[in-house]
N, C-alpha and C positions, 0 to 999 in steps of 0.2 A: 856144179855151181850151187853155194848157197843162197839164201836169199835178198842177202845185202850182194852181192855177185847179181844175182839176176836183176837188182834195183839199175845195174848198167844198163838193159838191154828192156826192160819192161817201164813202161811209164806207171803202172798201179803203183799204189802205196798203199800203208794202212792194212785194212779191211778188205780192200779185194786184190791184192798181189796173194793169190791163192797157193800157188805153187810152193814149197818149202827146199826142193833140190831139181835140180834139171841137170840132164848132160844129151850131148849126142854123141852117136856112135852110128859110125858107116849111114851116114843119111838119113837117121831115125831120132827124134828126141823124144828123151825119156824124163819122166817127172816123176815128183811122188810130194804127196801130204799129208799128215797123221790127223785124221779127223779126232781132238780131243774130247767134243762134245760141250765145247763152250764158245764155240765159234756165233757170229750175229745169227747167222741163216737157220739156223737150226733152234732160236728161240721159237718162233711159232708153227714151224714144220716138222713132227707134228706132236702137240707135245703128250707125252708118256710114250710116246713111241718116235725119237726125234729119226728123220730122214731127209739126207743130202739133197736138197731140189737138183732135180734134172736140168735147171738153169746154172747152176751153181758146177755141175759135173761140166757142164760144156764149155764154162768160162776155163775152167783149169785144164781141159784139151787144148783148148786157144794157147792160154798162153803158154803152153807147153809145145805149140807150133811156132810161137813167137822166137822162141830158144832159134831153131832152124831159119827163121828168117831173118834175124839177127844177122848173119853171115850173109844175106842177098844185099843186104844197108849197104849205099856206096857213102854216107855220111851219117852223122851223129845227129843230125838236125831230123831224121826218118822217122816216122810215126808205121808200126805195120796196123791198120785198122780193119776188122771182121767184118764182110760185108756180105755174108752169106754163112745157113747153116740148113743143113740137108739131110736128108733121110737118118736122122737120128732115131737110133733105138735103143731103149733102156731094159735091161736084164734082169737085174739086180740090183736090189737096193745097196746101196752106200749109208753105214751107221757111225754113231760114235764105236771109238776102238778102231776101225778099219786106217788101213793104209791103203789110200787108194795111189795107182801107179797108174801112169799112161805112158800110152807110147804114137807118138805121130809121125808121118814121113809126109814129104810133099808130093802130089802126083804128077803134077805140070805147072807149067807159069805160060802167062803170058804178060809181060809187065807194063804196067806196074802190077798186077793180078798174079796173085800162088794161091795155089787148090792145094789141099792136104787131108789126109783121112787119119780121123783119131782111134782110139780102142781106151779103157779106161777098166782098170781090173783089181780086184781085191783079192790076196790071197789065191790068183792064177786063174781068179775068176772072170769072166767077160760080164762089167755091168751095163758097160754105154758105149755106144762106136756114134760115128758121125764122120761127114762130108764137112767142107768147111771154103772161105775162099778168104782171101784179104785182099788189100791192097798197101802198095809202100805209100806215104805221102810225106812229101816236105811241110816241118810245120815251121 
């Protein structure tokens, strides 16, 4: 999926539909986004040495889990919304130049409620992993 593709399944627009390609494969989705180094988030973080906030790595796990929940939506009218984030660990920094890729799978549901664990890597690197939960919600 591109990202007018992923504009089906993701409510961001703008400035924070993060992701640039997603797909899944066998139960996993996978993302990826070319940090150009002109993006908002990286004006004042930090600057001469800009770096991806660790808020920012975890929105683009999310919605790289969203891809996969996409597919649980019994209708069009479903919001999937983050309502938990868990023992995240960051490795590696994330700079301009990088392409950073994730890969998420979900571990359980209990619905409306999916758990899913992300991983987030540059160049086969491990920067950021995380726990995660949502929920479906009619809006």
């Amino acid at each position: 999926m591109n990202q007018e593709e992923l504009k089906s399944i993701l409510p961001h627009r703008d400035s924070m539909l993060l992701i640039q390609e997603a797909y899944c494969e066998d139960g996993t989705a996978y993302g990826k986004v070319k940090i150009d180094g002109s993006e908002w988030f990286l004006d004042g973080h930090f600057p001469g040495n800009p770096v991806v906030p660790g808020v920012i790595l975890c929105e683009m796990l999310a919605q790289s889990v969203c891809v996969l929940l996409s597919e649980k939506m019994t209708s069009e009218n479903q919001l999937s919304l983050f309502t938990s984030l868990d023992n995240v660990r960051f490795r590696n920094p994330v700079k301009p130049g990088d392409t950073f890729q994730t890969e998420c799978t979900l571990t359980r549901s209990k619905h409306p409620f999916y758990f899913a664990e992300g991983k987030g890597f540059v160049d086969g690197k491990l920067c950021v992993k995380a726990s995660f939960s949502f929920a479906l919600q009619e809006v």
